[in-house]
N, C-alpha and C positions, 0 to 999 in steps of 0.2 A: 864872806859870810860873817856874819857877827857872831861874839864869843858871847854863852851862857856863864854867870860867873852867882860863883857860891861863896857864902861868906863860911870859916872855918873857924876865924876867932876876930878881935875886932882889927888885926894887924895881918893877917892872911887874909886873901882871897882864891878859890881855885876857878881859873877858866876852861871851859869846857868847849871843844874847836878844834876843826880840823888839822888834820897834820900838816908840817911845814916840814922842807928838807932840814931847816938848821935843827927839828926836834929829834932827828936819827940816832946817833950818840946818845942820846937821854933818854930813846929809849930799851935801848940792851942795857943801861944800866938799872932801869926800871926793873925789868924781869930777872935780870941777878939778885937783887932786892928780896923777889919773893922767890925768885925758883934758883938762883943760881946760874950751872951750866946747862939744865937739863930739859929748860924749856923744849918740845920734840920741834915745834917750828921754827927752824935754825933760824929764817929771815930776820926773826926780830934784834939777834945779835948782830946782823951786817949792815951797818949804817948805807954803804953804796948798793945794797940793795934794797934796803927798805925806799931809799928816793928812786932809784928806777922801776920798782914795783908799782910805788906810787904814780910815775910821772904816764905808764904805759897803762892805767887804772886798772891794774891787777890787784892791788890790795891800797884800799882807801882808809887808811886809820883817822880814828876822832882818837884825841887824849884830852888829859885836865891837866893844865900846868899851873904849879901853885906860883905865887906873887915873889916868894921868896927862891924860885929859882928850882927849875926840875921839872919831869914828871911827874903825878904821882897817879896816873891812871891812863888807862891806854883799850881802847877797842877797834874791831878790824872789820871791815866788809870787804870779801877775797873772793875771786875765784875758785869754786870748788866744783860746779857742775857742767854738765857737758856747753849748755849757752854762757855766751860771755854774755847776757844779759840779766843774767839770773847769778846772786853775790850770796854767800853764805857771812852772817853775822856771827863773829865771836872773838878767841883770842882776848877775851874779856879781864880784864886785874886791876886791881885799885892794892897801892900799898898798902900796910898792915896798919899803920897808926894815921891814914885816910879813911879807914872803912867807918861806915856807920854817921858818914856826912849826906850821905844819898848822892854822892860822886856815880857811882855804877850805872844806879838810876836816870842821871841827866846826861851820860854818856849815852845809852841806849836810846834814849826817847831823841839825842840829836842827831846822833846817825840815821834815824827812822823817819821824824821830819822834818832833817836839813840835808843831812849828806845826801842820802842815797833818791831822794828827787829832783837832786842837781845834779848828779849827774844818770840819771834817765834809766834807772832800772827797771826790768819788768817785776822780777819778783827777790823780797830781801826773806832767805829759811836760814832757821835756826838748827843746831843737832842739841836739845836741851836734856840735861841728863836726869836719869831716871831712878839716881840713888835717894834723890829727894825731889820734892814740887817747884822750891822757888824759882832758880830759872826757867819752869815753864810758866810758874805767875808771871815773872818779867815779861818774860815773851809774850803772852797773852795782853798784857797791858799795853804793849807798842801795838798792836791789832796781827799779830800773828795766830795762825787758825793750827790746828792737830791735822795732819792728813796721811802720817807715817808711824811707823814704831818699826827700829832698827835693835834688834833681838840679840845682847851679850855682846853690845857694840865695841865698849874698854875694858880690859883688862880691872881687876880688882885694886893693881898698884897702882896704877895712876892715881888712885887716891886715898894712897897711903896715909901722907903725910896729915891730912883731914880724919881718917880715920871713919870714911861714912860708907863704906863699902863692904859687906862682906859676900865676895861671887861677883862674877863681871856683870858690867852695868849697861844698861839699856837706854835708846836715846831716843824720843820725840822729837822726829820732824816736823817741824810749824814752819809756817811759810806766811809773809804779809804780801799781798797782790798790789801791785802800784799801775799796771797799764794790763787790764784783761782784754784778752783779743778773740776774738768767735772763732771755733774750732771744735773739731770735731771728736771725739776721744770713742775707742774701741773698746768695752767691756767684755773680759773672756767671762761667758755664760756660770761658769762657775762664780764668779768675782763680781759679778753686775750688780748683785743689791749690795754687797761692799760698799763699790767705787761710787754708787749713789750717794750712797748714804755718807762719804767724805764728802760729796763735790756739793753737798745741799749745804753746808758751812760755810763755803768759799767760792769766791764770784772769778773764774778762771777766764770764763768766757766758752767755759766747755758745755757741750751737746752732746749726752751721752749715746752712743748706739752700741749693739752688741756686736760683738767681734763677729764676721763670718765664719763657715767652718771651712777654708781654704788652708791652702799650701803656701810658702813662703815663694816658691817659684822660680826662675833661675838666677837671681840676683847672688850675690857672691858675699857671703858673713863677712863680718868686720868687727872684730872684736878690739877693745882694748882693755889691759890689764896693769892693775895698779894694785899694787901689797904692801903692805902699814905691815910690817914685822915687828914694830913695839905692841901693836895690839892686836897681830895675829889676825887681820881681816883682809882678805883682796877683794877689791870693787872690780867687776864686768861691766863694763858701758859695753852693750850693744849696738853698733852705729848702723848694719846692715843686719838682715836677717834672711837668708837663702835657702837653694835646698841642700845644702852642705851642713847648714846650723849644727848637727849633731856632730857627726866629726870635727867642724871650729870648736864648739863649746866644748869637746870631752878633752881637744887637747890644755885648754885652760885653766877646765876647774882641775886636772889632773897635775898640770904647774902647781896651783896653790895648795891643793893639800899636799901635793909632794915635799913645799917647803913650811909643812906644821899647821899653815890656816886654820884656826877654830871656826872663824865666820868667812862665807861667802856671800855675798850681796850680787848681785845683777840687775840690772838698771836696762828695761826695755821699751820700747816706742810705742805711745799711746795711742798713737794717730794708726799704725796699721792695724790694718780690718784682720786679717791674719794671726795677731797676737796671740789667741787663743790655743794654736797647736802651738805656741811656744811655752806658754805656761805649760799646759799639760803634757808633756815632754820633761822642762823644768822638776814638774811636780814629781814624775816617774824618778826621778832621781835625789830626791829626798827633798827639794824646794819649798818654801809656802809662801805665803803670800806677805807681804810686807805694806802697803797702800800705795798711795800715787803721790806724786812727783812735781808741783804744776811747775811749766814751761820749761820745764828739764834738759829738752832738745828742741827748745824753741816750742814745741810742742809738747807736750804732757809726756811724765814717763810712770812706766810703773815699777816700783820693786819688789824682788822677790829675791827669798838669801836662804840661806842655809847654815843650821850652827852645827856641829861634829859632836858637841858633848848635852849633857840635857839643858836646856836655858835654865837662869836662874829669876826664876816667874816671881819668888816668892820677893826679890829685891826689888820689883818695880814699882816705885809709889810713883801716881800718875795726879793730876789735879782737876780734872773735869769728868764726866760721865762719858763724854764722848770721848775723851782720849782712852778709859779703863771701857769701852764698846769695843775701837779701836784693836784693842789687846786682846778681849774677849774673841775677838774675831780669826786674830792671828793665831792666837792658842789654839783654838779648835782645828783651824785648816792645816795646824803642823802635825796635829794628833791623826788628824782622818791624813793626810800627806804619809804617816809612818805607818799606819794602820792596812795602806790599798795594796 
């Protein structure tokens, strides 16, 4: 791949290009630079891991290495979703006396149209936080569309040290679609002018129909469960859906608040016809609706979460009409969800 390169002064230049294992080392020392010990994604401090992550394309960093020796920027497209085809962009840092070169900027725009079409992604989402717009301008600039809003996603301290938080923070899920595939997606009747009115943004390759009113039938739940205890959220990936569902899901969401959970998220399969008695089941238990997922599980997902305390609505600055739709949408169904 050929390196983008910035000029910084007339004796600097920064290159902007994919990782290489000799860049490991350089870069834990990047992220002590600006965070220290405390980065929460330990990988970035293990050199032997950051090259086997890489080599097994579990996490594909772009960095900027300046002329005069270093790091001095670093971004990540990783595994975070149920498809290994589908890579979550972030992990994003530019040092402190780099910013304001538009380094950040030509890191994202090369991960967007170099890395991630070489190596064959269906779709690259964003988690763009909602204490301020810019990361959602960024993201929007690479051709990322809104199709989620994750409701009191981080904690207030995570950004402390910035000082742009007051109430935990919310996160727009955008997504850029690189290979859509025709497919079917099940709207639960309640949620159908919703999930329209996401999927008319975004070319998935989806075919909306309305969810049947069926049973999940004797297929056998399969839940998996994963808890971020710095920010107090366990993720539900749904892998199967049965007639068991209820007794799997109560011993679950019964795990994570046991261990403090503010947010519960649950992440379900878009493709069955059946969805429908899962949301509203979901819903009976305080759930709302959250948007959709595209290719999540290879096939569309949707989510739907749960916060413990009142969200903090009043923090969310959003940057498009459809992303504060979006919001408008989820506010309401949490209110009528507490209200039934």
């Amino acid at each position: 791949m050929t390196p983008v390169f910035i000029d910084i002064s007339p004796d600097e230049k920064v290159a902007v290009d994919i990782f290489r294992p000799g860049d490991a080392t350089d870069v834990g020392e990047l992220f002590r630079a600006v965070y220290g010990e405390d980065y929460p994604v330990k990988l970035v401090y293990e050199p032997e891991g950051l090259v086997g992550a890489f080599e097994r394309q579990e996490n594909i960093p772009t960095v900027a290495r300046s002329s005069k020796g270093g790091l001095v920027g670093y971004v990540s497209l990783f595994r975070s979703a149920p498809s290994k085809t589908v890579y979550e962009g972030g992990q994003g840092l530019v040092r402190a006396d780099y910013r304001k070169h538009g380094i950040a900027r030509a890191m994202n725009r090369y991960f967007a149209e170099e890395v991630a079409p070489l190596y064959g992604v269906d779709a690259v989402f964003g988690e763009a936080v909602c204490n301020h717009p810019y990361m959602q301008k960024a993201w929007a600039n690479e051709g990322a569309v809104e199709t989620a809003l994750e409701v009191d996603l981080m904690p207030a301290e995570a950004y402390a040290r910035e000082g742009s938080a007051r109430g935990r923070v919310a996160s727009l899920h955008m997504t850029r679609m690189y290979r859509p595939a025709d497919h079917t997606v099940y709207a639960p009747e309640r949620y159908e002018k919703a999930i329209r009115f996401i999927y008319a943004g975004i070319n998935t390759g989806a075919c909306v129909a309305r969810a049947e009113n069926i049973a999940p039938g004797a297929r056998h739940t399969s839940i998996e469960s994963r808890v971020f205890e710095f920010a107090s959220v366990a993720r539900l990936t749904v892998w199967e859906a049965g007639a068991d569902f209820a007794d799997a899901f109560e011993h679950y969401e019964a795990e994570a608040l046991g261990r403090g959970m503010i947010v519960v998220q649950v992440w379900l399969n878009l493709s069955w016809p059946w969805i429908g008695q899962l949301t509203e089941y979901l819903r009976g238990r305080g759930y709302f609706f959250g948007g959709v997922l595209p290719r999540w599980f290879g096939a569309d997902g949707l989510l739907m979460q749960k916060v413990t305390v009142r969200p903090n609505w009043e923090g969310i600055r959003l940057y498009s009409e459809k992303a504060q739709k979006i919001c408008d949408i989820i506010r309401e169904d949490r209110r009528m969800t507490l209200s039934s």
